[in-house]
VOGU-3710 file (C-alpha; in Angstrom, 3 decimals, decimal comma):
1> xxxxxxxxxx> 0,000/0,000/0,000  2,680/2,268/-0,901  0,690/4,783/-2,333  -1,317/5,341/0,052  1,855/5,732/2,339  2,893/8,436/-0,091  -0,419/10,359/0,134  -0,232/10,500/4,005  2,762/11,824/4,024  2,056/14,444/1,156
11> xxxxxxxxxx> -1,189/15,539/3,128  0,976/16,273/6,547  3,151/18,745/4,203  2,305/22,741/4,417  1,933/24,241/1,157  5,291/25,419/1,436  6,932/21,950/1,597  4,419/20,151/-0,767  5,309/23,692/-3,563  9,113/22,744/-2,949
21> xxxxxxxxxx> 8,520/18,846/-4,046  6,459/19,933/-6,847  9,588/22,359/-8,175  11,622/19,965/-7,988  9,200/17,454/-9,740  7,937/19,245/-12,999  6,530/15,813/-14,507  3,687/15,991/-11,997  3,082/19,522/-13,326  2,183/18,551/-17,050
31> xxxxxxxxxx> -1,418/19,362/-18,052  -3,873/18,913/-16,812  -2,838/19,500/-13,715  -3,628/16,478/-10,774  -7,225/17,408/-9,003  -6,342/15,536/-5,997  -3,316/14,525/-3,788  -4,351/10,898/-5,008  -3,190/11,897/-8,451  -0,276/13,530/-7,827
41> xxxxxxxxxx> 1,098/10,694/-6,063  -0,051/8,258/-8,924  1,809/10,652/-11,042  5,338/10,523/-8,821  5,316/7,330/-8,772  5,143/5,939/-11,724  7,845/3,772/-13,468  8,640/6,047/-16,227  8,545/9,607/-13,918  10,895/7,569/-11,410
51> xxxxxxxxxx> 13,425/6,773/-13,971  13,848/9,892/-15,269  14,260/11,288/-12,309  16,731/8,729/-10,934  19,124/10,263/-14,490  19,307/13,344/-12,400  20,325/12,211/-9,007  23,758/13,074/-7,368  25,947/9,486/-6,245  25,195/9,842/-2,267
61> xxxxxxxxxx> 21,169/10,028/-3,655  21,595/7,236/-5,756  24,041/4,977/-3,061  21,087/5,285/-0,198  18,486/4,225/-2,798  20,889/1,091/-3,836  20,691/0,299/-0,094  16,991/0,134/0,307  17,160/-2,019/-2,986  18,990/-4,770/-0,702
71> xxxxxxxxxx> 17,301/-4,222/2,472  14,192/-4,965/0,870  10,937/-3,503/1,830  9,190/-1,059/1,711  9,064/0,235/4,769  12,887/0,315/5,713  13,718/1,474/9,361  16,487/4,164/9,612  18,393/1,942/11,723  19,003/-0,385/8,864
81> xxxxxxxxxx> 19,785/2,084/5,990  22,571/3,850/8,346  23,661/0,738/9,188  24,176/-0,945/5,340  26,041/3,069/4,760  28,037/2,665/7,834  26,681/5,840/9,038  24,499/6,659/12,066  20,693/7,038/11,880  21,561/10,845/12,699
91> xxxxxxxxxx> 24,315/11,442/10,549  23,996/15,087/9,291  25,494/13,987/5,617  22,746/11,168/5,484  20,210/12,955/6,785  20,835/15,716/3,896  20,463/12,841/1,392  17,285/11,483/3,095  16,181/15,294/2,521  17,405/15,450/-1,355
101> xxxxxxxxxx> 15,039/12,014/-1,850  11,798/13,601/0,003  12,578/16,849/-1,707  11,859/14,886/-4,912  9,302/12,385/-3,239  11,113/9,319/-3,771  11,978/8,310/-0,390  9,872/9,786/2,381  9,803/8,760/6,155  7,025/7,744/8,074
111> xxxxxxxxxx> 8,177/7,751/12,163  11,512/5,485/12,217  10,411/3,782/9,065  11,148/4,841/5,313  9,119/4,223/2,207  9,800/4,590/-1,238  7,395/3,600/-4,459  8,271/0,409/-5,242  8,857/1,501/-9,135  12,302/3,102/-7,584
121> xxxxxxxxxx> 13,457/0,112/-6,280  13,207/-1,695/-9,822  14,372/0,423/-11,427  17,480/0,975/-8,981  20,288/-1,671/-9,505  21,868/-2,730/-6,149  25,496/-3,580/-6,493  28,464/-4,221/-3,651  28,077/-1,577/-1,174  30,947/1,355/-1,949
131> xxxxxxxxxx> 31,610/3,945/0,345  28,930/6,639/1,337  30,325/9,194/-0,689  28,133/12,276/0,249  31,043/15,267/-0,342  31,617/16,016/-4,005  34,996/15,819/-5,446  37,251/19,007/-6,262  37,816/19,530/-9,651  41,212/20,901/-10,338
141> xxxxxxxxxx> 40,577/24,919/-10,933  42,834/28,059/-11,870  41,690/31,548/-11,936  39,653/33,153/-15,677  39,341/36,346/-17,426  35,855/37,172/-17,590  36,784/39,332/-20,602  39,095/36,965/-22,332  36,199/34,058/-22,034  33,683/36,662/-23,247
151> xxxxxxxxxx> 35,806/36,991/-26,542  37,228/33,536/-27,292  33,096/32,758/-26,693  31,928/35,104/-29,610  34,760/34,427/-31,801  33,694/30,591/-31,894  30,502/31,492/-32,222  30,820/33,627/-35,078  33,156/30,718/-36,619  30,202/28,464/-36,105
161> xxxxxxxxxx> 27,631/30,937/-37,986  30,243/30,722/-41,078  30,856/27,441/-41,195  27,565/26,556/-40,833  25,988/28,769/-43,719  29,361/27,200/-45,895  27,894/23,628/-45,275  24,560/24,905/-46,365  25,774/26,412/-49,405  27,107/22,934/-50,090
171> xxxxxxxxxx> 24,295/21,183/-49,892  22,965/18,755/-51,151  24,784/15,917/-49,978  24,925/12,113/-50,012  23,382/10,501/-46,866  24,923/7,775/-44,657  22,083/5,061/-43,584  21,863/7,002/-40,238  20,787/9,719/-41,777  23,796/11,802/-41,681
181> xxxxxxxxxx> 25,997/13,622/-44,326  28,418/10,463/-46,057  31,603/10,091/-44,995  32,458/10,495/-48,601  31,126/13,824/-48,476  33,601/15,145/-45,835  36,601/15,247/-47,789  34,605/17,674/-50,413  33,431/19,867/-47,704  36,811/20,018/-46,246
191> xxxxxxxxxx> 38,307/21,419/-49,363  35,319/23,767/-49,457  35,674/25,462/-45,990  39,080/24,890/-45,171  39,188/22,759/-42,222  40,179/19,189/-41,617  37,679/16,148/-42,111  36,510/15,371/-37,994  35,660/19,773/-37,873  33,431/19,235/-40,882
201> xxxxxxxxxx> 31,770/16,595/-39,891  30,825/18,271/-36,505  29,638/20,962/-38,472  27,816/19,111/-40,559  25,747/17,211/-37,687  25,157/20,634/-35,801  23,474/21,552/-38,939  21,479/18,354/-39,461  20,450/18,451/-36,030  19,472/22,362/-36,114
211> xxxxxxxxxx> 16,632/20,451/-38,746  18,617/22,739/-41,822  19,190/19,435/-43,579  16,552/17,160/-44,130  16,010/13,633/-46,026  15,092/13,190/-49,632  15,516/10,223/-51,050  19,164/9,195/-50,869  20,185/12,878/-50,556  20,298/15,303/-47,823
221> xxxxxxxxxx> 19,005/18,917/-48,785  18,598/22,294/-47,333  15,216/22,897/-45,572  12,819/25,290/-45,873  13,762/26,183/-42,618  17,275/26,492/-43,766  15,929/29,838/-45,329  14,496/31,282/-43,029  17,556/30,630/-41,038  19,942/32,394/-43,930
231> xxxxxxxxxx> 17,865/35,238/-43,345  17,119/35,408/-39,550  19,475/37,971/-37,694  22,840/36,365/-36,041  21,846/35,562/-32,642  18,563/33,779/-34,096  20,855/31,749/-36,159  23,468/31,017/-32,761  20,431/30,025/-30,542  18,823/27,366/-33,328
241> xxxxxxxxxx> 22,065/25,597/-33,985  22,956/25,903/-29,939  19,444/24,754/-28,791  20,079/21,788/-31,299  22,951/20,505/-29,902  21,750/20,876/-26,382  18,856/18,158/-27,137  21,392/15,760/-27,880  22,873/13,076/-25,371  22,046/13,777/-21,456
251> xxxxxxxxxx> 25,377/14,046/-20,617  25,951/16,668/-22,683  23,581/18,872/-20,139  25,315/17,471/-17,253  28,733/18,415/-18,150  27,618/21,839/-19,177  25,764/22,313/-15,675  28,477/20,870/-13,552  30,875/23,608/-15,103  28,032/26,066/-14,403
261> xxxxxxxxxx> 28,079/25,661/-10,784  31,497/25,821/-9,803  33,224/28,966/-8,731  32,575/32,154/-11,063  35,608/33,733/-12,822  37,702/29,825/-12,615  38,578/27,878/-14,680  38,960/23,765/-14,973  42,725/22,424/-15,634  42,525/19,041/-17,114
271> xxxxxxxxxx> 38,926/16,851/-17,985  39,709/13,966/-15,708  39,238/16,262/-12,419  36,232/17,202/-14,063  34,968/13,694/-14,997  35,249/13,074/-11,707  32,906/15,407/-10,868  30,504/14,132/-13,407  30,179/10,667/-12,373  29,565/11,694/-8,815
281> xxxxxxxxxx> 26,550/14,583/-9,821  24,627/12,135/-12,213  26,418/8,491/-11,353  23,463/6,700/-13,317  23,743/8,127/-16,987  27,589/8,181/-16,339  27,757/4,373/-15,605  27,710/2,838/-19,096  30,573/4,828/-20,569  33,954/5,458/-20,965
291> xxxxxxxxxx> 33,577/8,886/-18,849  36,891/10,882/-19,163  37,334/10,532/-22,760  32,887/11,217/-23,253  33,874/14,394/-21,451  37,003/15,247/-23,322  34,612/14,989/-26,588  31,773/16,723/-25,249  33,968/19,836/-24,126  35,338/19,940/-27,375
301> xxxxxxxxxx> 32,446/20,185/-29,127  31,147/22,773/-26,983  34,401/24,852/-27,486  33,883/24,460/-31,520  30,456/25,883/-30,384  31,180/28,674/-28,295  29,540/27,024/-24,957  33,189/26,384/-23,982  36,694/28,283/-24,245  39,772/26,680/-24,155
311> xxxxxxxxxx> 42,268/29,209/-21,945  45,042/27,035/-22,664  45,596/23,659/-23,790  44,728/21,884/-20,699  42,480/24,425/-19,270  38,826/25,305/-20,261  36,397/27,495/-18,867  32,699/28,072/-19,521  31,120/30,559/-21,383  28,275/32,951/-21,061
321> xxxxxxxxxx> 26,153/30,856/-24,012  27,174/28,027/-21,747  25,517/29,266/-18,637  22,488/30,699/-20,631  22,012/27,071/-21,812  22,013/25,546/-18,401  19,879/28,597/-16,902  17,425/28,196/-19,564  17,690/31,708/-20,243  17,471/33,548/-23,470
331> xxxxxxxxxx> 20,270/32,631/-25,695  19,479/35,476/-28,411  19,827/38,166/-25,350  23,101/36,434/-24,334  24,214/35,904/-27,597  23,473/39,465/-29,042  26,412/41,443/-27,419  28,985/38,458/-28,038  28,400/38,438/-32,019  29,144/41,498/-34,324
341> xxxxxxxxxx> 27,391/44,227/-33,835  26,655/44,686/-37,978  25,312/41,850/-39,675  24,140/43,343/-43,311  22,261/41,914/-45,640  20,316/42,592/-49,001  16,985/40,434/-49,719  15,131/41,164/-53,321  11,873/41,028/-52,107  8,615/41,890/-54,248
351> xxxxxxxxxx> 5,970/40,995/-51,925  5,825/39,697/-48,279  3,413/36,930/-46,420  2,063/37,538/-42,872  0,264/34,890/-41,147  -0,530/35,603/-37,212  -0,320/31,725/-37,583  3,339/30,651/-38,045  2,228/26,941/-38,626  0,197/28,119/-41,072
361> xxxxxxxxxx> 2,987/29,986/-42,623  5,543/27,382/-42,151  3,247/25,444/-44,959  2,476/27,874/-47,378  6,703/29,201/-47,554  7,332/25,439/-48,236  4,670/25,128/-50,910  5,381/28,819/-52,083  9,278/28,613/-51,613  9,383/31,781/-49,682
371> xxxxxxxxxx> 11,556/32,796/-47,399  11,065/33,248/-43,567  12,327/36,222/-42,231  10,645/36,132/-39,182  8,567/33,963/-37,365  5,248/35,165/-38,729  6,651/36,852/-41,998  7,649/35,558/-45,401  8,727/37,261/-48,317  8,954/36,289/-51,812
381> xxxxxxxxxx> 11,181/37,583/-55,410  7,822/37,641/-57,075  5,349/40,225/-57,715  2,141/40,695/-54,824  -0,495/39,291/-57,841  1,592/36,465/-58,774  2,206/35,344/-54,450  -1,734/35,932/-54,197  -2,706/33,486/-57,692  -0,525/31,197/-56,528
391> xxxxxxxxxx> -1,707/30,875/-53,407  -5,373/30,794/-53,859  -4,819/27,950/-56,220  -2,572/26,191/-53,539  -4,865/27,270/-50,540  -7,397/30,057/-50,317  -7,658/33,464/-51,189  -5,693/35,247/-48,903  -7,581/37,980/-46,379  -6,728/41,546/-47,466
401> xxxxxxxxxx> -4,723/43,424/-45,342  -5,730/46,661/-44,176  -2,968/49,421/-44,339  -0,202/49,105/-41,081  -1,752/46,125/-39,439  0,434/43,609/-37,907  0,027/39,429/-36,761  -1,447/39,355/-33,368  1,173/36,638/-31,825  -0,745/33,699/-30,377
411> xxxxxxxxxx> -1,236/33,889/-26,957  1,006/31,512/-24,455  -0,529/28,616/-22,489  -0,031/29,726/-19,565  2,119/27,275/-17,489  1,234/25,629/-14,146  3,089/27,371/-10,936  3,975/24,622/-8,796  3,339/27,170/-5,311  -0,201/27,863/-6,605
421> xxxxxxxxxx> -0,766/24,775/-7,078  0,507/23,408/-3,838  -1,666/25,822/-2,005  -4,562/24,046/-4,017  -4,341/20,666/-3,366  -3,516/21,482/0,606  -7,155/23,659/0,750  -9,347/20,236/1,142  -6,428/18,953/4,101  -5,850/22,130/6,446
431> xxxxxxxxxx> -9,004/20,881/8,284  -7,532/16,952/8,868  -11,212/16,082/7,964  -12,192/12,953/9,646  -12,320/9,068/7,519  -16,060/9,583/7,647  -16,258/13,563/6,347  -13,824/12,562/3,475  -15,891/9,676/2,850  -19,055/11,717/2,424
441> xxxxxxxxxx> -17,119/14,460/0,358  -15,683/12,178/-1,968  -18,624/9,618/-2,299  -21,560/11,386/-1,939  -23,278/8,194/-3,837  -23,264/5,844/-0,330  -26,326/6,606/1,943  -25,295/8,045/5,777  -25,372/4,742/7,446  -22,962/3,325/4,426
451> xxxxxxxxxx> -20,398/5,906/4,572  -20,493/5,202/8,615  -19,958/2,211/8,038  -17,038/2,073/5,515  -15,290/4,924/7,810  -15,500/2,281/10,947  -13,937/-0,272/8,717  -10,800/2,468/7,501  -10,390/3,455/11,333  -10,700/-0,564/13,094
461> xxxxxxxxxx> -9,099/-2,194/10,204  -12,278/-4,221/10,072  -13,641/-6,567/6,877  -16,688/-4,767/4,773  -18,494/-5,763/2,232  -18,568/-3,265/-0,965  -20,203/-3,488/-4,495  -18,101/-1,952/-6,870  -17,834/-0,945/-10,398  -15,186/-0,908/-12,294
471> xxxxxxxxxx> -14,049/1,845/-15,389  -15,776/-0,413/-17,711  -18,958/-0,403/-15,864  -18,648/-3,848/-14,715  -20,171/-4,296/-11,061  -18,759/-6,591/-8,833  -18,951/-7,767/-5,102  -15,933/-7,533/-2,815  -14,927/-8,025/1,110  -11,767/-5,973/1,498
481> xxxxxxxxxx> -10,152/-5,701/5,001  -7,283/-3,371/6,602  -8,414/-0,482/4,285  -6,328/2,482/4,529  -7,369/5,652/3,303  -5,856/7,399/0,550  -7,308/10,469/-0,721  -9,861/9,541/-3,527  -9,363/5,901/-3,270  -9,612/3,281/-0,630
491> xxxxxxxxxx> -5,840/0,657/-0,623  -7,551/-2,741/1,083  -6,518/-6,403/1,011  -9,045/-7,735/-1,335  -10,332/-11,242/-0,665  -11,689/-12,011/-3,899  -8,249/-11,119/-5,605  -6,149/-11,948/-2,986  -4,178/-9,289/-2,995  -3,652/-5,651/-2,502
501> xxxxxxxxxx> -6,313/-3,723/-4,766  -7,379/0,209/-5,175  -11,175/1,246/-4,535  -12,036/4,983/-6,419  -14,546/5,865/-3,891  -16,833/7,271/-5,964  -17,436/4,274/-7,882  -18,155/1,941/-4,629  -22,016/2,224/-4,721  -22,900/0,182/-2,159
511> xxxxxx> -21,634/-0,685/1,476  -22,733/-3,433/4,544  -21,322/-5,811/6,768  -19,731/-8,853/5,445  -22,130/-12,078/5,789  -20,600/-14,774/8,032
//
């Protein structure tokens, strides 16, 4: 009855506390948002929500979880846990990483006893015990320039812009059965733009990724998107091909973020202090590879990219695109004072497309071959009769403009704020209603003396009788005994099943004493 273990201990959190898991839990927050504290914990704890969240775990978080995993359970007693770590129950370092795993609603205690969902503990591998290791290693670090990492950052990036818009101009290119650019295909772009075969190729599959190069047939050719890239203004073009690469493998964001939180104005000497590092912030991702040299390659890329400057050849720092990456913050704004200042360009243009629907727009510049300028605005070489013919026949007429107007941008869904909605799902709790006045709220269906009686059996632990129905609409007759309470739904051994079963409570209609 884990579950229902989880939404006890999510009712007895303040608003405060339950806004704080909820933060740190954005998968619960995806819309629509859960009604009840029932459905939030269904949505923590389910396999897929665990595991992701596991990817993001530091090594002392992932080492206590690992011990559960032997001891068995749930419930675990303190006692135990400290014990397998070789720590005691009141260790300050454990207790911290008892607090990281309730933060996050994975491990949650319950008097001297702690329970987890069991969908951790599968997922959660439980090898030879190592060493509590709750203190982080030191990375090797040296003092940065602010100014000199500022410069090397917006040189690269400018580098990038180029040789990005030379691989376009290149284009179209045989395609490898992966769907990337053929090896055969390097050596021509190398002659092309310069550079040596392995820089091309990096280039190459920063622009594939960017979605610049797409399939056709057994070619790869320049998007429509690739236009509207040509013609978008310089930081627009940095934060595509950066956001691209950024989507790629996890580690590449936890590499990126570990250099964000160390020390401002340092610097890292050597990628094997940092490695270091990176196996003990995300241990679980960092398991199945060969880590110092996967870090070696991801910093160089991210140097090539501007994310990254190398101060020397065994020192590397990161850059301002680097931290607006693993802030989430804008990259154009970061991007627009590290790029040149003048970026000019001609476009013949005899007519120009405005959809307030860039969807819309992305369609008809693909069917039209126009070219995106913006994200609501096209324009085209041909005349404004020819664009309109040709798109009536393609579409529908097009709406006539009147004189100065401009695309009303679509209005943003408005995102779920995990304190608001905290504060919601504690309302129903603050008055620790009763088993019988939650009863009645939540299954307003039983008569008086049936809700009684189904809130003696929650309190004594006693057998009932219920007649339920299921999602289908199926009714059947059950005795369930030590019922617990949990939120919407009722957790009770089930004697028909045998086993540990779930009751929605609106959807038990009727209630009365087992027969003898």
């Amino acid at each position: 009855m884990t579950r229902g273990a989880l939404v006890r201990w999510l009712q007895g959190l303040g608003p405060h506390e339950l806004g704080e898991v909820l933060r740190r839990r954005p998968d619960a927050l995806v819309a629509p948002s859960p009604g009840d504290l029932t459905q939030l914990a269904a949505r923590l704890s389910t396999r897929t929500a665990v595991t992701e969240v596991l990817a993001t775990l530091p090594l002392p978080a992932l080492q206590v979880i690992e011990a559960l995993a032997r001891l068995g359970g749930p419930p675990t007693t303190l006692a135990d846990l400290a014990a397998d770590l070789d720590r005691a129950p009141d260790d300050a370092e454990l207790q911290a990483t008892l607090r990281v795993l309730s933060q996050r609603a994975l491990v949650w205690p319950d008097g001297d006893d702690l329970w987890t969902t069991p969908a951790l503990l599968l997922e959660a591998s439980a090898p030879a015990a190592e060493p509590f290791a709750p203190v982080p290693p030191a990375p090797s670090l040296v003092p940065a320039d602010r100014a000199a990492i500022r410069t090397a950052a917006g040189e690269s990036a400018a580098d990038l812009l180029q040789y990005a818009a030379a691989v376009l101009a290149e284009a179209p290119f045989s395609r490898q059965r992966n769907g990337g650019v053929a090896t055969r295909e390097h050596a021509r772009l190398a002659a092309a733009l310069g550079l040596d075969e392995p820089l091309v190729a990096h280039f190459a599959d920063v622009v594939l990724h960017a979605g610049l190069l797409a399939p056709n047939g057994a070619e790869l050719e320049a998007t429509t998107a690739a236009a509207a890239w040509t013609a978008a203004p310089l930081p627009e073009r940095l934060a595509r091909l950066l956001s691209a690469w950024w989507s790629g493998p996890p580690l590449r964001r936890v590499v990126i973020r570990v250099l964000h939180d160390l020390p401002p104005d340092t610097a890292v000497r050597g990628t094997d202090s940092l490695a270091a590092l990176v196996r003990w912030t995300a241990p679980r991702p960092s398991r199945s590879v060969a880590l110092p040299e996967v870090v070696s390659g991801i910093v160089a890329e991210a140097t090539l990219l501007g994310v990254c400057v190398m101060l020397s050849p065994d020192t590397f720092a990161i850059s301002p695109l680097g931290r607006a990456l693993a802030d989430g913050r804008s990259l154009v704004e970061v991007a627009t004072p590290l790029l040149p200042a003048v970026d000019v360009r001609v476009l013949a243009a005899q007519s120009v497309v405005v959809s307030a629907d860039p969807a819309a727009l992305d369609e008809v510049a693909a069917a039209l071959h126009l070219t995106r300028v913006a994200p609501t605005v096209a324009i085209s070489p041909d005349g404004v009769a020819s664009v309109r013919a040709a798109l009536g026949a393609a579409f529908r007429p097009p709406a006539a403009a009147p004189a100065e107007s401009a695309p009303r941008p679509a209005r943003p869904r408005p995102a779920v704020d995990p304190v608001d909605l905290a504060h919601r799902l504690s309302v129903p709790l603050q008055r620790n209603a009763s088993a019988l006045e939650q009863i009645r709220h939540r299954a307003p269906q039983l008569r008086p003396e049936q809700a009684q009686l189904l809130a003696d059996a929650v309190e004594h632990g006693t057998p009932i009788w219920i007649r339920y129905v299921d999602a289908n609409g199926r009714a059947s007759e059950r005795v369930i005994e030590n019922a617990e309470l949990a939120g919407s739904v009722i957790e009770a051994w089930c004697r028909l099943r045998r086993d540990d079963r779930a009751f929605t409570l609106n959807k038990i209609v009727a209630v009365a004493r087992p027969r003898h």
